[in-house]
N, C-alpha and C positions, 0 to 999 in steps of 0.2 A: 400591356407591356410584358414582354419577355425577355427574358435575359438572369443573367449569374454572375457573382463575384469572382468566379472560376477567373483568372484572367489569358487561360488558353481556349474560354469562348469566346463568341462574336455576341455583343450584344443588340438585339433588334430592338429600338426604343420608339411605342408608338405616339402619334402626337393626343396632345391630350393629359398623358399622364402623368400627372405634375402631384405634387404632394406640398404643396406652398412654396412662397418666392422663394424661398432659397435653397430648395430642392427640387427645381422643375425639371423634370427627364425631359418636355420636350422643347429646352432653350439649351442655348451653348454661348459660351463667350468666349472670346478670343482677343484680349487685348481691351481694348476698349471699342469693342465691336460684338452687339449680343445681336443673336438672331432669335425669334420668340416663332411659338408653335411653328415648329417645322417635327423632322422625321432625323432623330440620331442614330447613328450604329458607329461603332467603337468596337474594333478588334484589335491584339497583337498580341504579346508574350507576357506583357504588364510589368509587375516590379519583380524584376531577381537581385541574386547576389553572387559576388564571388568566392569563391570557397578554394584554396590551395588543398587537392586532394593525395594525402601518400598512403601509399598499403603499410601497416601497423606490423610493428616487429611482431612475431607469430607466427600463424597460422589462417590466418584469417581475421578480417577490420580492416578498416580503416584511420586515418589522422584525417578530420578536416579543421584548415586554418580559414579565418573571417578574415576578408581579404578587400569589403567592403560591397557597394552597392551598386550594381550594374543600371546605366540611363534606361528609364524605363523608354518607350517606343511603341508609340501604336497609329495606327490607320484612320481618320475620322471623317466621315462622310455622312453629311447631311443637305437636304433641300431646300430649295431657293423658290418661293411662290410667288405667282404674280403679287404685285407692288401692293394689293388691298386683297385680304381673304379674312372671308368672313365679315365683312365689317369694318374690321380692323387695318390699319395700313404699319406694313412688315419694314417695308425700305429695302427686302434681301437684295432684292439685284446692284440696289446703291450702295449696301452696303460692303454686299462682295468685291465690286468694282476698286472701293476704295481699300478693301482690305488686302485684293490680290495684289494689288503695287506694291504694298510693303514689304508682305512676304514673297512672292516672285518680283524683284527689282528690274525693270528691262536693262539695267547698266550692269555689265558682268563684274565691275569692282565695285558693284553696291550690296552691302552684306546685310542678308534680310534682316530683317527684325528678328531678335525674340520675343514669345508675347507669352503673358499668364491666360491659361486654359482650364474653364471651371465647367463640371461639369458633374452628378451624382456620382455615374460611374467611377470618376476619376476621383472622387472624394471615396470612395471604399476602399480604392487602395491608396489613398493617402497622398495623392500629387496633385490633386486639384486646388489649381492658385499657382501650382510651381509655374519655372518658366519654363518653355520649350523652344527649341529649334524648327522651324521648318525645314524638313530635308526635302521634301517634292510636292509639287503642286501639279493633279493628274488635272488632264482636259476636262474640262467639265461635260457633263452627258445630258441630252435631254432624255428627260423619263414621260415628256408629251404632258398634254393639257397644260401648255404652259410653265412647266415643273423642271426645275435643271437640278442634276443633282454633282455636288460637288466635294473633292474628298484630295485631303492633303495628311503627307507620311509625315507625323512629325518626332522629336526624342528628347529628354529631360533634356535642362540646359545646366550639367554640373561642373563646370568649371571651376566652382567653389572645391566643392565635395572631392574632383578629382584631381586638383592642384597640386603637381611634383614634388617630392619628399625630399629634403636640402640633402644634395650630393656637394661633399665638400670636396674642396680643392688639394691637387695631390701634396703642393708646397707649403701649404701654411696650415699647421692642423689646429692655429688660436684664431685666425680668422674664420676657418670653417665651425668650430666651435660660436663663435657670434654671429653667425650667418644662420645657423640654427636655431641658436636664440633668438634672435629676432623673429626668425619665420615661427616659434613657437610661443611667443606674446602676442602674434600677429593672429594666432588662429584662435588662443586665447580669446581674446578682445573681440573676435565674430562670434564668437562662440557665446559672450556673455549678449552680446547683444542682438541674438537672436532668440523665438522662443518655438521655432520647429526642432520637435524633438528629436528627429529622424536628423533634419541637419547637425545640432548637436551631437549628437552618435558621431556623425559620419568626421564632424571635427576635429573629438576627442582620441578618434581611431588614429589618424593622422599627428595628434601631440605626441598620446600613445607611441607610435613611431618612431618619430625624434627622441624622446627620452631613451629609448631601449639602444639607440645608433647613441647617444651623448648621455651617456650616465651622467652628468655634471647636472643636467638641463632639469629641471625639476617647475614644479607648479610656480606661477609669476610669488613675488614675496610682497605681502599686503603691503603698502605705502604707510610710513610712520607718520603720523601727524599729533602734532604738539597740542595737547588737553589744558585747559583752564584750571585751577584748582579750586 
């Protein structure tokens, strides 16, 4: 196996080099569809962030503001072996078959799936299990002796994470006021009931927000409930 947590290289992962079930380099899942010893590589730009950059009263510096966390995005391409190797029976080609309908839909108002993608690599930098989008599904290649190799773009699915900040209404500034509370209980309540702490971050960043636009808007206030004596 070669390869680096760097996430501006290309990782070559060869089959084989597994470190127990549930760090095998050479498997990948995708939904509810694992493919087992085949050949992964995994490239792209991996996890960034965005930073609001100004030049710093002076002479020289900078201001950078955290601005949140850019969809991570990378390329993943792996092999499809005849239906029995080794011994063993793979299913890849059954498997692809059914997998490519979901993520490329032949009906143009059928919107792919998302699917969780686990994989080591993707567990180092910390998005293995999120969910992803499929943006393109390239033709698949044969690589001979039976071996097709097949490779789809895909990018974080943060909807959550990147959910619009309550822009309030120009007429009514006590509706827009409970429009923000609400939206700000609302992220509350994801927030406690999740335990990625990255998502949390990214939540709090977003309450963070609304509080700073509604000074009124402050942390939910614990529910009073009537004690026994």
């Amino acid at each position: 196996m070669t390869g680096s947590l760097d996430p501006n290289v290309e990782f070559a992962v060869q089959e084989g080099a597994s470190s127990g079930a549930g760090n095998r380099w050479d498997r990948i899942v995708l939904g509810d569809f694992v493919f087992e010893l085949t050949k992964v590589l995994i490239s792209g730009p991996g996890r960034g962030h965005k930073f609001n950059k100004k030049t710093a009263t002076g002479t020289s510096g900078r201001v950078s503001q955290y601005q949140g966390t850019k969809a991570t995005e990378f390329t993943i391409s792996w092999l499809l072996w005849a239906e029995t190797h080794k011994g063993q029976k793979l299913e890849h080609f059954t498997r692809w078959d059914k997998l490519s309908k979901i993520i490329a839909p032949a009906a143009a108002k059928q919107q792919p799936a998302k699917l969780k993608i686990q994989h080591p690599i993707l567990a180092g930098l910390n998005v293995s299990g999120n969910l992803f989008h499929v943006d393109n599904v390239q033709p698949p290649e044969d690589a001979g002796n039976q071996i097709v190799k097949v490779t789809i773009e895909v990018a974080e699915a943060m909807d959550l994470a990147t959910a619009s900040t309550v822009k309030p209404p120009q007429k009514n500034s006590g509706e827009a006021v409970d429009q923000a509370r609400a939206r700000y209980n609302e992220l509350a309540g994801q927030k406690a009931l999740t335990e990625n702490p990255l998502t949390q971050s990214q939540l709090q960043n977003q309450m963070d927000d609304i509080a700073k636009r509604y000074p009124v808007i402050g942390p939910p206030k614990p529910s009073k409930t009537a004690t026994k004596p």
